[in-house]
C-alpha positions in Angstrom: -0.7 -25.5 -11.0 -4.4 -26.1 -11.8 -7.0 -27.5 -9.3 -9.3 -28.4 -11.6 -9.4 -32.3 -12.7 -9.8 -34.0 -15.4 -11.5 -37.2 -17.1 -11.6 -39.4 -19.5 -14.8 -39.5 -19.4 -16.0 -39.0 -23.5 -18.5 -36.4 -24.7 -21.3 -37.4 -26.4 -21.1 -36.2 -29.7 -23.5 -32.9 -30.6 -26.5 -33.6 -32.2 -27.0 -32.3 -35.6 -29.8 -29.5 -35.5 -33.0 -29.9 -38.3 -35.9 -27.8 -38.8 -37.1 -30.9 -40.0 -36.7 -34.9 -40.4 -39.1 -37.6 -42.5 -38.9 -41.2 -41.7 -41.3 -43.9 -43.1 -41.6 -47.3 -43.3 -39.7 -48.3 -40.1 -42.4 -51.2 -39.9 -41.6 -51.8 -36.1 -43.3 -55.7 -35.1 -41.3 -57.3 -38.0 -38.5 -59.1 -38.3 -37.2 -56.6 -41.1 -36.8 -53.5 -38.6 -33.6 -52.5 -38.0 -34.6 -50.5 -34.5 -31.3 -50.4 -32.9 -30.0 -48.1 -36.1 -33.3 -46.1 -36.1 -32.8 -45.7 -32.6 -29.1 -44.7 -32.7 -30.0 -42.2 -36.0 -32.6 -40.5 -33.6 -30.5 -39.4 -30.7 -28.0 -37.9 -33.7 -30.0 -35.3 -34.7 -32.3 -32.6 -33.0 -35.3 -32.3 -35.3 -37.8 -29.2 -34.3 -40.4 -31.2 -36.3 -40.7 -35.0 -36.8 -42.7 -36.3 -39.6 -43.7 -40.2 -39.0 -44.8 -40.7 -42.4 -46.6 -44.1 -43.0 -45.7 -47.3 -41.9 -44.2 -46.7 -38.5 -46.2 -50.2 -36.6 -46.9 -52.3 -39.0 -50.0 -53.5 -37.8 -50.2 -56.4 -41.0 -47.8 -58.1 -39.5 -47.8 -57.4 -35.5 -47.6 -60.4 -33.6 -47.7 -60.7 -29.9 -44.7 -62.9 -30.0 -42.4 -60.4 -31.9 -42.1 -57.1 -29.9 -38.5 -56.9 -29.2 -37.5 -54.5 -26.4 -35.4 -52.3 -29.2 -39.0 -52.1 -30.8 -40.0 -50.8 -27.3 -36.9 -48.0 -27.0 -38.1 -46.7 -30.7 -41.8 -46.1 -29.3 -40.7 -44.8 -26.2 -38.1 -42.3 -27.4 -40.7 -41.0 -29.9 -42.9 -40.3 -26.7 -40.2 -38.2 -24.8 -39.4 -36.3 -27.8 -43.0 -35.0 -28.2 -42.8 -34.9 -24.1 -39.6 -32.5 -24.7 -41.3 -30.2 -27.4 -40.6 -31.6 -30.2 -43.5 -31.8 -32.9 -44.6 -34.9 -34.3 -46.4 -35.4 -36.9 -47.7 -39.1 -37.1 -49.4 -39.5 -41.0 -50.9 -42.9 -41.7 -49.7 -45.2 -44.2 -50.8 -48.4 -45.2 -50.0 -51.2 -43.1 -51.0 -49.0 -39.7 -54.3 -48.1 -41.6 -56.2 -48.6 -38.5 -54.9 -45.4 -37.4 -56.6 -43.3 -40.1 -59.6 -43.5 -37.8 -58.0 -41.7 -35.7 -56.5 -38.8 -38.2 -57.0 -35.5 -36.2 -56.3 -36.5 -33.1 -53.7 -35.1 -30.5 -51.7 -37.1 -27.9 -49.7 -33.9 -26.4 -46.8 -33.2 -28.3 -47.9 -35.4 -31.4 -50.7 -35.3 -34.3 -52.2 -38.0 -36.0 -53.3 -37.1 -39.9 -53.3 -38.3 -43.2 -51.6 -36.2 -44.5 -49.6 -32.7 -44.1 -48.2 -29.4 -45.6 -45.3 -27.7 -44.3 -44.5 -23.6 -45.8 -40.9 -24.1 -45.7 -37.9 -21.1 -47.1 -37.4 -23.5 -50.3 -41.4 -23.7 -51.1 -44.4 -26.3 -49.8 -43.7 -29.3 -49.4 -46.9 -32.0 -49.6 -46.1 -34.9 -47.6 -48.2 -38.4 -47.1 -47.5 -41.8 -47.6 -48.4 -42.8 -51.0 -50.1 -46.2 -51.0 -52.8 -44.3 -52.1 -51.3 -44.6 -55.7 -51.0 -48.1 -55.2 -53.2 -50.1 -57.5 -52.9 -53.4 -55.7 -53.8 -51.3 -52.3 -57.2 -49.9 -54.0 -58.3 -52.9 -55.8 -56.6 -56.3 -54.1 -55.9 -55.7 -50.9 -55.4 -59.4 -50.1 -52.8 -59.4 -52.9 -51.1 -56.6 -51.1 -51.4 -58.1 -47.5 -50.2 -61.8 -49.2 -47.2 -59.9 -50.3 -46.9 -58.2 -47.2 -46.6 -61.6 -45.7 -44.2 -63.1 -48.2 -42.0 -59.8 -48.0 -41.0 -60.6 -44.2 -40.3 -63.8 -45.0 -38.3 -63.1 -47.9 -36.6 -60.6 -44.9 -36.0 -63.6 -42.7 -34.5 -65.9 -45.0 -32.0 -62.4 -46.0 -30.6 -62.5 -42.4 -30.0 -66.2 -42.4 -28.5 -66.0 -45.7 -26.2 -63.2 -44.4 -25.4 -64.7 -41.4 -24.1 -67.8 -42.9 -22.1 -64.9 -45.5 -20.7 -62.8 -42.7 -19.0 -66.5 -41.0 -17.2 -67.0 -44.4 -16.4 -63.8 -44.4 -17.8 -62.9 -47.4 -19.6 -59.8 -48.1 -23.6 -59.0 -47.4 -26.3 -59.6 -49.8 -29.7 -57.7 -49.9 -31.9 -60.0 -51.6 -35.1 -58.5 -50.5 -34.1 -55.2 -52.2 -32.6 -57.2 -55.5 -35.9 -58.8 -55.7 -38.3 -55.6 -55.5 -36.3 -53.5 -57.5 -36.4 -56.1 -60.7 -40.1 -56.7 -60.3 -40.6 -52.9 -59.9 -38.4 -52.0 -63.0 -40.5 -54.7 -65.5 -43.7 -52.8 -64.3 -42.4 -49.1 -64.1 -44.3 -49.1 -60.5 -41.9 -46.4 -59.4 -41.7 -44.4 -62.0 -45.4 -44.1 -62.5 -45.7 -43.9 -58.6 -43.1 -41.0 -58.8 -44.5 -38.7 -61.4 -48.3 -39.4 -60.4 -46.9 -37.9 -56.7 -45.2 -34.7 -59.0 -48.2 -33.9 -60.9 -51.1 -33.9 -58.1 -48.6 -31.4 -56.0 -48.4 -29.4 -59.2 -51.7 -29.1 -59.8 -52.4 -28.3 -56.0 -49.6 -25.9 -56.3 -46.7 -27.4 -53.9 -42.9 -26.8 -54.5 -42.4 -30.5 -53.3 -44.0 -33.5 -52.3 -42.8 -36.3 -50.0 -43.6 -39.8 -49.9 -42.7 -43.0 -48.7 -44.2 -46.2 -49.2 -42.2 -48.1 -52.0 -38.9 -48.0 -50.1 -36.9 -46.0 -52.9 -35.2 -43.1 -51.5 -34.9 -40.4 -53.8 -34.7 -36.4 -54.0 -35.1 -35.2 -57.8 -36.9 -32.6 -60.4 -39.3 -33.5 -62.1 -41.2 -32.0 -64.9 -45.2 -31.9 -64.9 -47.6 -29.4 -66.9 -47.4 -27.1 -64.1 -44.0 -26.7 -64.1 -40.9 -28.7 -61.8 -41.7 -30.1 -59.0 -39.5 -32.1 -56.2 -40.0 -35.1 -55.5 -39.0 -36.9 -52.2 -38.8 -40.3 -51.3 -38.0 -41.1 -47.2 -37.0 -44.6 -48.6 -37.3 -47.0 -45.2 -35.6 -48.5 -42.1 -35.8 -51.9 -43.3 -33.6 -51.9 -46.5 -32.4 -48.4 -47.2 -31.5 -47.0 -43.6 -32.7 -43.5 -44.9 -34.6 -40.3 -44.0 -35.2 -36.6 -45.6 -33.3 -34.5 -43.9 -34.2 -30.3 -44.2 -33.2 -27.0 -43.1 -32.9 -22.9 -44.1 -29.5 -23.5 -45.0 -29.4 -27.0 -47.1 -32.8 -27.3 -48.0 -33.9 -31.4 -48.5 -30.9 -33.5 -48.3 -31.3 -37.5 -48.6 -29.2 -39.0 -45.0 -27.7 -42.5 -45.3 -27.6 -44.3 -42.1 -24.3 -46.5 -44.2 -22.9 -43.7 -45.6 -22.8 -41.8 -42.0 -19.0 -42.2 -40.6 -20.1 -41.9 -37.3 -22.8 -44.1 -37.4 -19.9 -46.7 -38.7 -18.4 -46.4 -35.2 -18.9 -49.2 -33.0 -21.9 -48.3 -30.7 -20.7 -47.6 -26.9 -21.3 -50.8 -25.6 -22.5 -49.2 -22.0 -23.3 -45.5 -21.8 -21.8 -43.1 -19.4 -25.3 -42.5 -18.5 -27.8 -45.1 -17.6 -31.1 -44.5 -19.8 -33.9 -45.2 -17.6 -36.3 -44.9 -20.6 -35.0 -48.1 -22.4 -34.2 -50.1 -19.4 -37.6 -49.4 -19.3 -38.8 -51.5 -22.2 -38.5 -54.4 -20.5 -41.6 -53.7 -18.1 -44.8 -54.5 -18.5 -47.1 -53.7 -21.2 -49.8 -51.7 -19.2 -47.2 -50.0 -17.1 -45.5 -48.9 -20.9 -48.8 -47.6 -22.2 -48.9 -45.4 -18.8 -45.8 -44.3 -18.4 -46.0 -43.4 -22.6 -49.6 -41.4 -22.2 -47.7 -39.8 -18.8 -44.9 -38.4 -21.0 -47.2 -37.2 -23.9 -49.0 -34.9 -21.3 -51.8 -36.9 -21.8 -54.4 -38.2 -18.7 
């Protein structure tokens, strides 16, 4: 007879090993972000680089009355990956522009920038966030922030909508996303968007380029003067659930948070282990930004 015992105790499933992961558009301060499935998407995967590309805070629309403590997990989790080795690459978009001041800079484990170029087995791939092919960014920036403004509450009046849907038992509607995409498709916004990307990385002489920005996820060829090139499209983590997902083996894949049977499971509603890092969220915001700049290596 065996001495050794056993539990019930269950494993935490393995994480699924990346050379590389892209998120964009996460937009953490609005009412929009759905942190709790970023958060959850996270600690499934072990990413040896992290690309943050564009849109992460979205400084538009921060409030100091909106900083949920899921918000807080997000940021802090971030920190003790870069604390743990992994690299992070943090490249600006538009609505945390006030970071570009800052591209260059390194806070231990993560780099601020503009923009980035990874030499991957499948070819370059040219990432940044893409605003900058925005025409309403370049010349009427009020009319984008106006839009900004209307977008989260356009986001607000989804979740009541649904709310009310889900008690009749009737299924969810996404009428932020049915909105965008008709405006968008009378304009061709993405499409011009998409192949402006595609040709610049061409001419530049990149096998891909990855974007973010309109909130479109997408992986496809397409043709320039140069010659093929693949576009990528992050997509976002307030409509789409979506990231790029890359290694030797796959090359670029497109993940769905809703098309992920695990991530369909019902979330363990107290973990085996307590997480000291988001019971931590809760404390004080100067006692955060330490304990964040301690974990990053930094003062």
């Amino acid at each position: 007879m065996s001495n050794s015992l056993t539990t019930n105790t269950p494993r935490k499933p393995a994480r699924r090993r990346l050379e590389v992961c892209v998120i964009s558009d996460v937009h953490l301060g609005t009412y929009g972000c759905h942190a709790p499935e970023l958060l959850r998407y996270l600690k499934s995967v072990r990413p040896r680089t992290l690309v943050l590309n564009g849109d992460i805070v979205d400084i538009w629309q921060f409030s100091k009355n909106y900083w949920p403590p899921a918000h807080m997990r997000v940021v802090r989790y971030l920190a003790g990956l870069a604390a743990k080795g992994t690299r992070i690459y943090y490249l600006t978009g538009n609505h945390d522009e006030l970071l570009r001041k800052f591209a260059g800079t390194r806070l231990g484990g993560l780099r601020i920038d503009n923009k980035l170029v990874l030499d991957l087995p499948h070819g370059k791939t040219w990432l940044f966030h893409g605003d900058v092919f925005d025409v309403t960014m370049r010349h009427s920036r009020w009319l984008a922030r106006l839009g900004g403004h209307g977008y989260d509450v356009l986001i607000l009046l989804n979740r009541l909508v649904n709310w009310g849907l889900v008690r009749l038992g009737r299924p969810r509607v996404a009428l932020s996303k049915a909105v965008k995409d008709r405006v968008k498709s009378a304009v061709s916004l993405v499409s011009d968007f998409e192949q402006t990307a595609a040709a610049i990385a061409a001419d530049k002489g990149y096998r891909y380029v990855a974007c973010g920005h309109i909130h479109c996820p997408e992986i496809k060829p397409l043709p320039t003067a140069q010659g093929e090139v693949g576009y990528l499209n992050s997509g976002d983590w307030v409509e789409n659930l979506t990231a790029l997902e890359y290694t030797a083996e796959t090359g670029w894949q497109l993940y769905h948070y809703h098309l992920d049977p695990r991530m369909q499971q019902p979330a363990p509603a107290h973990p085996a282990e307590p997480d000291e890092a988001e019971a931590a969220a809760d404390a004080p915001a100067a006692a955060l930004l330490a304990g964040l700049l301690r974990e990053m290596g930094v003062g």
